[in-house]
ZADO-1210 file (C-alpha; in nm, 4 decimals, padded with zeros to 6 digits):
<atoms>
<atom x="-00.8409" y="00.1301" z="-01.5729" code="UNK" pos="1"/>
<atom x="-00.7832" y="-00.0040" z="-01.2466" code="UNK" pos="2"/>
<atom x="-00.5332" y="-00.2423" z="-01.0906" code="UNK" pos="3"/>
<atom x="-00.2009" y="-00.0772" z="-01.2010" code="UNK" pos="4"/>
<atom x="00.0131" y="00.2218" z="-01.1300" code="UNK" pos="5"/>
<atom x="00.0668" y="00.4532" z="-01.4058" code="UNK" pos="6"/>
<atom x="00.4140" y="00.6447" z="-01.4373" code="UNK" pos="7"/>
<atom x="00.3867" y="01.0365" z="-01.5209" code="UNK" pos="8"/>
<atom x="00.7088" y="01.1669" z="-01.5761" code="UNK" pos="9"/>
<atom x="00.8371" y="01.5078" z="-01.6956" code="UNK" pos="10"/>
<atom x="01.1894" y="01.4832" z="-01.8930" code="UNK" pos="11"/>
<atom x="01.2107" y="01.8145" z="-02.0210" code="UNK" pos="12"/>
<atom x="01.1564" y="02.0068" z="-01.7123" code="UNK" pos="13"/>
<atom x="00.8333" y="02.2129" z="-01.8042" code="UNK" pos="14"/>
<atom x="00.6719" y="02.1054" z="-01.5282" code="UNK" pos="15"/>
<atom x="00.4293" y="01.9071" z="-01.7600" code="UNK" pos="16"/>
<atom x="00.4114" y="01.4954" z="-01.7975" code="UNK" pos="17"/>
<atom x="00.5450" y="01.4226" z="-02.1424" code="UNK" pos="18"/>
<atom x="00.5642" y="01.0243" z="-02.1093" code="UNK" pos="19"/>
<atom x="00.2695" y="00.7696" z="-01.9661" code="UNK" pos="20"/>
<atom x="00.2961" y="00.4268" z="-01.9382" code="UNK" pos="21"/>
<atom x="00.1635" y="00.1966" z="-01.6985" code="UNK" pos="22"/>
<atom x="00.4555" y="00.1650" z="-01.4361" code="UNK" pos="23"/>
<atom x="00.3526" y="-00.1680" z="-01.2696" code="UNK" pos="24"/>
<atom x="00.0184" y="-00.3707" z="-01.3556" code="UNK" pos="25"/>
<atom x="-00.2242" y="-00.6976" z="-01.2348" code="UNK" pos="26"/>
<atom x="-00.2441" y="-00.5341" z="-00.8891" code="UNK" pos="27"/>
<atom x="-00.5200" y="-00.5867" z="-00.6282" code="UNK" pos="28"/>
<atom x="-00.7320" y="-00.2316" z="-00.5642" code="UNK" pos="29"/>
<atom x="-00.3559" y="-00.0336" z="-00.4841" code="UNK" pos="30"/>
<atom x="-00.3552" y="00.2290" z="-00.2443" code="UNK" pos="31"/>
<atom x="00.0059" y="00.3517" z="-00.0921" code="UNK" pos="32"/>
<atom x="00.3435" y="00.3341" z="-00.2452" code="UNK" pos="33"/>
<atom x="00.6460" y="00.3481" z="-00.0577" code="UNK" pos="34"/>
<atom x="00.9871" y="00.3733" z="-00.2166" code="UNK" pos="35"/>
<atom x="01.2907" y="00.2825" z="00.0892" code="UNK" pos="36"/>
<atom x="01.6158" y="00.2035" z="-00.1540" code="UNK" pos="37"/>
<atom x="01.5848" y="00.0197" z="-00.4111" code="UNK" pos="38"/>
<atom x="01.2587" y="-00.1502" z="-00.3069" code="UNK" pos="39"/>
<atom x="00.8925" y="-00.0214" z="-00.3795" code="UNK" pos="40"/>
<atom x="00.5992" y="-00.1154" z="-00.1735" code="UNK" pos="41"/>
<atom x="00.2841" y="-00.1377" z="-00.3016" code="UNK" pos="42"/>
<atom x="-00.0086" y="-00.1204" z="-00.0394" code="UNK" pos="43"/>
<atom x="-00.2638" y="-00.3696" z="-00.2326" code="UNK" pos="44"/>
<atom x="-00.6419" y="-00.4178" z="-00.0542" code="UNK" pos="45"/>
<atom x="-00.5568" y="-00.7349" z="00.0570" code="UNK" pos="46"/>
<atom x="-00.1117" y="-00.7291" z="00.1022" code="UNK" pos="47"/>
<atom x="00.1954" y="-00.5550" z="00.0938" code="UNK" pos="48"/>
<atom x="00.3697" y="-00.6357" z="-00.1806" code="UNK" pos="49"/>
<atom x="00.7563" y="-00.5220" z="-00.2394" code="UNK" pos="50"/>
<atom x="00.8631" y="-00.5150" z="-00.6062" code="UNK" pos="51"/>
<atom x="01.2425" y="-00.4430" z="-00.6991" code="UNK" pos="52"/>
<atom x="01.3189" y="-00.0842" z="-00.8086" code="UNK" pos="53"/>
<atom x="01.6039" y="00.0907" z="-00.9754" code="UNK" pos="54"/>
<atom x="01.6461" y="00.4557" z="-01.0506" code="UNK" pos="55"/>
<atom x="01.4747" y="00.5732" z="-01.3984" code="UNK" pos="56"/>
<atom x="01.3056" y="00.2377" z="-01.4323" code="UNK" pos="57"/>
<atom x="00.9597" y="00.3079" z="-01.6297" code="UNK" pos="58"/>
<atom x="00.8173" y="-00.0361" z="-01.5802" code="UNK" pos="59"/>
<atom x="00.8715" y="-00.2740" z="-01.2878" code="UNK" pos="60"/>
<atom x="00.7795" y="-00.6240" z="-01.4625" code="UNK" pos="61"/>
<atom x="00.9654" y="-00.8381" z="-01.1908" code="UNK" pos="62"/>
<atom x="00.6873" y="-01.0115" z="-00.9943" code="UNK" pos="63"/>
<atom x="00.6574" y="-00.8896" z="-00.6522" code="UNK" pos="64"/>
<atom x="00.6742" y="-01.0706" z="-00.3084" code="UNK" pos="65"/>
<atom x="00.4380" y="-01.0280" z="-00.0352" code="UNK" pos="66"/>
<atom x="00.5971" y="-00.8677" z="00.2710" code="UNK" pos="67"/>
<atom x="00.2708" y="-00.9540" z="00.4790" code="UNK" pos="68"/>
<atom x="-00.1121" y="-01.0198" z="00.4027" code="UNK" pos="69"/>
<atom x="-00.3229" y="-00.7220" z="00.5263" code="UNK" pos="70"/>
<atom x="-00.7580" y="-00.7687" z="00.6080" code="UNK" pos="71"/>
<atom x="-00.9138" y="-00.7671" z="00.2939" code="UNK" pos="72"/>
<atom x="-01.2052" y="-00.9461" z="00.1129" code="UNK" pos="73"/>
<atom x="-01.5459" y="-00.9777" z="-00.0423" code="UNK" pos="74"/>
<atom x="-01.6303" y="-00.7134" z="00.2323" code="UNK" pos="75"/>
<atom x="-01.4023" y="-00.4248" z="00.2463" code="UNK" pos="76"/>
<atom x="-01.5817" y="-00.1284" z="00.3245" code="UNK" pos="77"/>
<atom x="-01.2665" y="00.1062" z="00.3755" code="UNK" pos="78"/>
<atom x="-01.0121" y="-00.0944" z="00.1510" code="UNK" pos="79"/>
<atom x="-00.7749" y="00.2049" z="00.0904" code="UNK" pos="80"/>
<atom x="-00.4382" y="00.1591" z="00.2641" code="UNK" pos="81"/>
<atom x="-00.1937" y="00.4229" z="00.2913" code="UNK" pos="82"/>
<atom x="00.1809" y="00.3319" z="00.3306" code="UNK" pos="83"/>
<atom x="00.4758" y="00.5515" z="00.4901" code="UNK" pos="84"/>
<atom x="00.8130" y="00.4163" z="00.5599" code="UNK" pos="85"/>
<atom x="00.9849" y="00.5118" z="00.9026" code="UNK" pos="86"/>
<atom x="01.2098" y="00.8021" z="00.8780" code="UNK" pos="87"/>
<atom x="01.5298" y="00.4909" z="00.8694" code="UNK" pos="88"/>
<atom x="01.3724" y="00.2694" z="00.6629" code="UNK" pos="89"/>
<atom x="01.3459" y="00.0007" z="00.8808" code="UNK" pos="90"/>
<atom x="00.9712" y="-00.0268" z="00.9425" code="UNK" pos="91"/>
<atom x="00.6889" y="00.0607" z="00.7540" code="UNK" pos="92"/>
<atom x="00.3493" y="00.1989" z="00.8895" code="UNK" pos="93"/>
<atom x="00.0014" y="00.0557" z="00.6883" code="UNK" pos="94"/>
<atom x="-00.3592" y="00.2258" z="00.7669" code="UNK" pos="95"/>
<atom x="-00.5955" y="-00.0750" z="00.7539" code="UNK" pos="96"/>
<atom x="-00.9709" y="00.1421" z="00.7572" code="UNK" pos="97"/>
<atom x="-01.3065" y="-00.0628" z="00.9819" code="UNK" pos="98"/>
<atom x="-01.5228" y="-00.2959" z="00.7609" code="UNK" pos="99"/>
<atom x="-01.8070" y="-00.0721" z="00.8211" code="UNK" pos="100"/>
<atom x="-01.9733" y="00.1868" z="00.9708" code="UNK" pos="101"/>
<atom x="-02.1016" y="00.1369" z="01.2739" code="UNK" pos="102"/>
<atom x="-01.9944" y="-00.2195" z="01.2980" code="UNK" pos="103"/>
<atom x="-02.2908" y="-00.3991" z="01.0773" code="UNK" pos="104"/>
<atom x="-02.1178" y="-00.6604" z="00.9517" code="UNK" pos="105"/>
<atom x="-02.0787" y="-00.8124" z="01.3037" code="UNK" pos="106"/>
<atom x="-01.7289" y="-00.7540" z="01.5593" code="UNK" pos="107"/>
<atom x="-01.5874" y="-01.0109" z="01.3718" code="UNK" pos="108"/>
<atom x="-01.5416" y="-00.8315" z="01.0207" code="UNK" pos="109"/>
<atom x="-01.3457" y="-00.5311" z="01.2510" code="UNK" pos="110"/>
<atom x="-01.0541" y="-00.8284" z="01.3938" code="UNK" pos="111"/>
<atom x="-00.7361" y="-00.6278" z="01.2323" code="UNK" pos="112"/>
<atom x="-00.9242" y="-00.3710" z="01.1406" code="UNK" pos="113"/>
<atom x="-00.9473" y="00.0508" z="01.2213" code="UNK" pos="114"/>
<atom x="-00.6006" y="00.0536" z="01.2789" code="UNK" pos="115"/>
<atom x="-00.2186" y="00.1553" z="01.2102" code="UNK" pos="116"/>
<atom x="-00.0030" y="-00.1262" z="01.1293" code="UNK" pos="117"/>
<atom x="00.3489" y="-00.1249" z="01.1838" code="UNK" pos="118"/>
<atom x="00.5130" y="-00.3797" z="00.9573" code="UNK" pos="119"/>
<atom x="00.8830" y="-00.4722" z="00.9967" code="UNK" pos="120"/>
<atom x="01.0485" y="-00.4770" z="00.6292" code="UNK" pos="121"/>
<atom x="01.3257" y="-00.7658" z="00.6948" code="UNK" pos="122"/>
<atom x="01.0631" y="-01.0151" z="00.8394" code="UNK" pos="123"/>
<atom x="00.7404" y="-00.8809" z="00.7603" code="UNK" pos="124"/>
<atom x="00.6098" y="-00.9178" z="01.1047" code="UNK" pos="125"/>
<atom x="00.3393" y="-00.6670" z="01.1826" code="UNK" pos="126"/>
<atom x="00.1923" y="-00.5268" z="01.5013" code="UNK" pos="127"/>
<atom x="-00.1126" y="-00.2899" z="01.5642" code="UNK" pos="128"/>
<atom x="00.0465" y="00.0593" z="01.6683" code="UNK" pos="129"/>
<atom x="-00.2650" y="00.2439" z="01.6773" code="UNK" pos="130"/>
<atom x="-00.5925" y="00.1276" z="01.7343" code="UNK" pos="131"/>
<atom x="-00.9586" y="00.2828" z="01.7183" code="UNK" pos="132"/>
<atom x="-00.9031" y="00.4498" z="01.3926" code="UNK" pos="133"/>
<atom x="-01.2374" y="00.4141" z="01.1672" code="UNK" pos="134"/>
<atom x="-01.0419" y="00.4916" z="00.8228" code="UNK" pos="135"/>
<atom x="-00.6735" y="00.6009" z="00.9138" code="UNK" pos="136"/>
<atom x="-00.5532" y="00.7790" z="00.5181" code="UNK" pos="137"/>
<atom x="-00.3214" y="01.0351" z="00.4858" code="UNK" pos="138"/>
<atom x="-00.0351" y="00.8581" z="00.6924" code="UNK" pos="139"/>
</atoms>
């Protein structure tokens, strides 16, 4: 199954996952997952979408709300995004991989692309902080 988020949890403490349920569903290729408060960010292909989160929840069924529209599409050669939040919060920091390899799909499939974005969470503007990154995972 693809397209969702599935919730492991352990609640008797032996270190072993005693419920699964799917945790938040209808989701476009997700990637990263950022929790800052009480809001969860889901790194989808194509956006970052914030959903609202509270402690011990097992399924988030509240639609979410797209913090700002990331490259994505019918091409998508690297379409994992990772996600980190800032150390205060305030920002968060989006790997957005090339469209290719060695640029086949033209310069114009790369605009956006093989870089770090730094999104700000109030507004959802977004900047490139690092550039020249073929497929930046593991932020």
């Amino acid at each position: 199954p693809s397209n969702r988020i599935t919730l492991l949890r352990d609640t008797n403490g032996d270190g072993k996952p005693d419920y699964q349920g799917v945790f938040l569903d209808h989701l476009n290729s997700p990637f990263g997952v950022a929790l800052v408060g009480n809001d969860l960010y889901v790194a989808n292909t194509d956006a970052i979408v914030r959903y609202p989160y509270q402690p011990g929840d097992t399924k988030i069924a509240a639609p979410g709300k797209v913090l700002t529209e990331l490259p994505g599409g019918p091409i998508d050669h690297h379409w994992t995004k990772s996600l980190v939040a800032s150390p205060d919060g305030s920002l968060l920091y989006v790997g957005v991989g090339s469209n290719s390899n060695i640029t086949e799909n033209g310069i114009q499939a790369e605009k956006d692309r093989a870089a770090i974005w730094e999104v700000d969470r109030a507004t959802g503007r977004s900047r490139i902080f690092a550039s020249g990154l073929r497929n930046p995972n593991g932020l």
